[in-house]
N, CA, C and O atoms as a DFTB+ gen file, in Angstrom:
292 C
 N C O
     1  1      15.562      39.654      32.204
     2  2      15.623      39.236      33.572
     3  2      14.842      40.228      34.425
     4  3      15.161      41.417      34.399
     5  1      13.823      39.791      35.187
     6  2      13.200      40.645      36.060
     7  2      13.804      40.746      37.358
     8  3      14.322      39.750      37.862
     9  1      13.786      41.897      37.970
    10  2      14.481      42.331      39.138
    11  2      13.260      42.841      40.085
    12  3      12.353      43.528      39.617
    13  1      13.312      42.401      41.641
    14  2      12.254      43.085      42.365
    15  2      13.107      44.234      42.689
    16  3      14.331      44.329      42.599
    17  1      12.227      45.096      43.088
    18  2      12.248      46.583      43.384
    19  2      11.335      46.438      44.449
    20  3      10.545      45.583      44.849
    21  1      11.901      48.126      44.928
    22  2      11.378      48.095      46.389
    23  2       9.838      48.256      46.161
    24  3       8.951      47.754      46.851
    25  1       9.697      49.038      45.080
    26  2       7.654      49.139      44.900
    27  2       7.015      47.984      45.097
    28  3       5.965      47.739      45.691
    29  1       8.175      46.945      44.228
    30  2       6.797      45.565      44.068
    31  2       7.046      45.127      44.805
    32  3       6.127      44.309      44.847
    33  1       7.849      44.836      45.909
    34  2       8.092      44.174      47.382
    35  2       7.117      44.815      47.958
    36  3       6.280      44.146      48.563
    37  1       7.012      46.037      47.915
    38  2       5.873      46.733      48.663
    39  2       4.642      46.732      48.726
    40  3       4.023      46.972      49.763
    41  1       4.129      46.466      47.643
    42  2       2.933      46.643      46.996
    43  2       2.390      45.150      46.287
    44  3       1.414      45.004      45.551
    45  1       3.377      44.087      46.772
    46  2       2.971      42.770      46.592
    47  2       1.814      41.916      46.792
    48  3       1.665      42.222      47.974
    49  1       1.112      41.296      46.629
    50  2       0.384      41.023      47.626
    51  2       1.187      39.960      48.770
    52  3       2.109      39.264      48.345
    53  1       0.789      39.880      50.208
    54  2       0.832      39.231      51.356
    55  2       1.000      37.394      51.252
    56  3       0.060      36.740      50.800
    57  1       1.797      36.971      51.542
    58  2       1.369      35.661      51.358
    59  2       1.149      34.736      52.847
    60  3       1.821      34.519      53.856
    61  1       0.163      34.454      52.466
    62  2      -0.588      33.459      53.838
    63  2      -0.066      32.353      53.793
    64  3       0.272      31.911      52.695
    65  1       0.091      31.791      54.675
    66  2       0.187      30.107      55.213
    67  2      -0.854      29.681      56.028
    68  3      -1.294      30.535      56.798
    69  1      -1.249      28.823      56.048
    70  2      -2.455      28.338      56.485
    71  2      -1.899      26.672      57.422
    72  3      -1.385      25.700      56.869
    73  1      -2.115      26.766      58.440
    74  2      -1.313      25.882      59.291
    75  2      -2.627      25.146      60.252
    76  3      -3.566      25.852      60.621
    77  1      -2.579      24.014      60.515
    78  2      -3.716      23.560      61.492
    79  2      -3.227      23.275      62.567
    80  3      -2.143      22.698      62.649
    81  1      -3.963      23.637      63.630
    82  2      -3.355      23.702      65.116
    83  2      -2.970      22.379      65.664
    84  3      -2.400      22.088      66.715
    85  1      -3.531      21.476      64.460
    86  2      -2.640      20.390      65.352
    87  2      -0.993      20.123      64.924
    88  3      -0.153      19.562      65.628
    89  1      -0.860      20.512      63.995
    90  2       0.720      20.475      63.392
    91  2       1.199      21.828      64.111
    92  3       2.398      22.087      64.214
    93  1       0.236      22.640      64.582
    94  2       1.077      23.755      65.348
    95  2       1.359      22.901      66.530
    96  3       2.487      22.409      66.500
    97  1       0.671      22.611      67.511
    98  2       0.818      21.784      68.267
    99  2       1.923      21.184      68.498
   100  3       2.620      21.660      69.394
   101  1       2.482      19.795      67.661
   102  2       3.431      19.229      67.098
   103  2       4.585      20.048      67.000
   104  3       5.521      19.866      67.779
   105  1       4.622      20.891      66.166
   106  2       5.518      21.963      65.961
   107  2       6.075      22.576      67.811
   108  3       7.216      22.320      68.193
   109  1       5.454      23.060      68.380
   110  2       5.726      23.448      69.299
   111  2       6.158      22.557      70.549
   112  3       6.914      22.811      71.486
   113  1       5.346      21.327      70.205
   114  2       5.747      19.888      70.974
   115  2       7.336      19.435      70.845
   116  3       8.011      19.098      71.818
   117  1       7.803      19.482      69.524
   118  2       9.174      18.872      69.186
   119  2      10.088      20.021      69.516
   120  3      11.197      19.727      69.963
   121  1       9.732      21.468      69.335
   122  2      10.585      22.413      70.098
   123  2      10.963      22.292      71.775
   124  3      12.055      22.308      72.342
   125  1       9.998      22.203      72.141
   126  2       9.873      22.173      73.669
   127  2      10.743      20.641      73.965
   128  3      11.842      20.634      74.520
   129  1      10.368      19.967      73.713
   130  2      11.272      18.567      73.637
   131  2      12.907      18.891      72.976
   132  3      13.760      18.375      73.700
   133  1      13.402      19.510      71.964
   134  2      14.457      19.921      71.795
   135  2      15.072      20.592      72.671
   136  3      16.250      20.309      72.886
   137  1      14.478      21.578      73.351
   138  2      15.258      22.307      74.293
   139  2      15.007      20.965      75.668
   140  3      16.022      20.936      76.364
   141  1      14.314      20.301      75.979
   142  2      14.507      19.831      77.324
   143  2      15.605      18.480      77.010
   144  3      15.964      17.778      77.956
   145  1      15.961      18.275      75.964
   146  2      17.169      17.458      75.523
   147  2      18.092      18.375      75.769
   148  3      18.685      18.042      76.795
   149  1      18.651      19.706      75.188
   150  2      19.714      20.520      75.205
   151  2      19.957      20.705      76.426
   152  3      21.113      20.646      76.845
   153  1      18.639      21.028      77.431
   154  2      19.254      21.135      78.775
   155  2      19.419      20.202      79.744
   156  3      19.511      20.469      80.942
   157  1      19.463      19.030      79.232
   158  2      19.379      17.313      80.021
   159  2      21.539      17.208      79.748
   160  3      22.507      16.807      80.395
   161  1      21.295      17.801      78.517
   162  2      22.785      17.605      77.688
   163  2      23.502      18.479      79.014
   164  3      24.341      18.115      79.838
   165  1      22.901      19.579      78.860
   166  2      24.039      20.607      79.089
   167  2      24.119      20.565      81.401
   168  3      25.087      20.962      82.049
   169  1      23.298      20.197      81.781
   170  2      23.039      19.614      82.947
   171  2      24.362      18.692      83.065
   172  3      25.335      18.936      83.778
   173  1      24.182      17.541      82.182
   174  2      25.149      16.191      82.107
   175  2      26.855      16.873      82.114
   176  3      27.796      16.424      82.768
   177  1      26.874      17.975      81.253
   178  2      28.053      18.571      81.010
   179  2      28.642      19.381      82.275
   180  3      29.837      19.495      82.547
   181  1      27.618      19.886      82.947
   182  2      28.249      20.593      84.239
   183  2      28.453      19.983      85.315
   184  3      29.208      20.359      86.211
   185  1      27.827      19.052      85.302
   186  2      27.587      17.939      86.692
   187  2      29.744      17.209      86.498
   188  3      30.584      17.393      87.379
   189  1      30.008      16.500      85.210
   190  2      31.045      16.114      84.685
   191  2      32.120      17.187      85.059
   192  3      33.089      16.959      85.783
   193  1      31.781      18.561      84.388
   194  2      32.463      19.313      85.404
   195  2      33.100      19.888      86.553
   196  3      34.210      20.394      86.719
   197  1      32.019      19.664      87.377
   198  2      32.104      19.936      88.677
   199  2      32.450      18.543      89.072
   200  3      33.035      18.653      90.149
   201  1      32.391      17.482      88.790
   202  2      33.232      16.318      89.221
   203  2      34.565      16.628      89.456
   204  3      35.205      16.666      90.507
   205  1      34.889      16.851      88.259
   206  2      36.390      17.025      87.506
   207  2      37.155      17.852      88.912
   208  3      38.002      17.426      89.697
   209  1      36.446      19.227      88.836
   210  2      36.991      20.533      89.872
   211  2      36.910      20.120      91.308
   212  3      37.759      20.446      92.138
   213  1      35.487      19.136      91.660
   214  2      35.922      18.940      92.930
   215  2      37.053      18.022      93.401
   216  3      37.402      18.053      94.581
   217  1      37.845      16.917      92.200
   218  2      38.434      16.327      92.794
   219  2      39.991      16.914      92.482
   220  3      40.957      16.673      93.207
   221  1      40.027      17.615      91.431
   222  2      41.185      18.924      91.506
   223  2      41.449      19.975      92.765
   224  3      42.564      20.442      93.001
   225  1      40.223      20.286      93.560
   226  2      39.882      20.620      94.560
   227  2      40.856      19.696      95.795
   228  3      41.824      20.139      96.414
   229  1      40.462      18.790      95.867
   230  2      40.522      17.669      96.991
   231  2      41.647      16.947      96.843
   232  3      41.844      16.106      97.721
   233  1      42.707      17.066      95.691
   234  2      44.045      16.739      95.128
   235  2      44.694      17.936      96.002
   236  3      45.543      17.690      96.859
   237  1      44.212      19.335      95.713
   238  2      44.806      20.714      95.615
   239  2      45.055      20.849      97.388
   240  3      45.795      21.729      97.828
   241  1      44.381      19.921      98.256
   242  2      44.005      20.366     100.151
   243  2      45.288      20.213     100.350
   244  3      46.021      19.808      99.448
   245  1      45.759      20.537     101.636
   246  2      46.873      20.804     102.662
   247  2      48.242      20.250     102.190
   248  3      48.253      19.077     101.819
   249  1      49.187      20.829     102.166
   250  2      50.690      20.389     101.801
   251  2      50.750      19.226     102.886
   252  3      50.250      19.016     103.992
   253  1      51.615      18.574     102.008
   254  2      51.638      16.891     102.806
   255  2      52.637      17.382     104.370
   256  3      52.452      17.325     105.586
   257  1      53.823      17.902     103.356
   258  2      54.885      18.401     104.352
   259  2      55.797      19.795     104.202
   260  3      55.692      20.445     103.162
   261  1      56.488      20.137     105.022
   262  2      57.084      21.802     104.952
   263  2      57.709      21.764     103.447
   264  3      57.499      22.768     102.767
   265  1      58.434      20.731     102.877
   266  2      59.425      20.734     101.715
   267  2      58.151      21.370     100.324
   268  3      58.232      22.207      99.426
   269  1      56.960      20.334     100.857
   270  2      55.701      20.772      99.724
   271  2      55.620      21.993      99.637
   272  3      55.821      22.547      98.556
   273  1      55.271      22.761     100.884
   274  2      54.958      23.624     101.345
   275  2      55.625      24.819     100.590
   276  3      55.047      25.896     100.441
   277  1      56.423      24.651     100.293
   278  2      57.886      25.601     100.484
   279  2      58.112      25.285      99.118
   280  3      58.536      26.373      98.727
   281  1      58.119      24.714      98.355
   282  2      58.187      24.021      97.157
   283  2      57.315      24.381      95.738
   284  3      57.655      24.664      94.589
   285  1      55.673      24.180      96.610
   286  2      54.282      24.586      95.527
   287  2      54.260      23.323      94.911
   288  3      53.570      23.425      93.896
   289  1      54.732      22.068      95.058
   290  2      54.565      20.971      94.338
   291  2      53.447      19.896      95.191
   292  3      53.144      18.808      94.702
């Protein structure tokens, strides 16, 4: 069984990839499109949020009457 060692990791030769700029392109196209989905998502998620809080908000306004008041209900 052969084992690498740190020499022949070292002293390996380099290995190239050879990529054409239009699949780089692409490549960088479907990233950029991934993130402007994640943040369409995560937009959708805070907006839902802040729904939620403002009407917890607007539940939460002025005691109806002294008993509320006096009460916390």
């Amino acid at each position: 069984m052969y084992r690498t060692s740190l020499f022949d990791a070292f002293f390996s030769p380099p290995t190239v990839i050879v990529v054409s700029e239009e699949r780089l392109r692409k490549a960088e196209l479907e990233a950029k499109e991934g993130q402007l989905t994640a943040l369409d998502n995560r937009i959708e998620q805070l907006q839902g949020y802040r729904g939620e809080l403002a009407k917890e908000i607007e539940a939460l306004g002025e005691p109806q009457s002294l008993e509320e008041a006096l009460t916390g209900e």
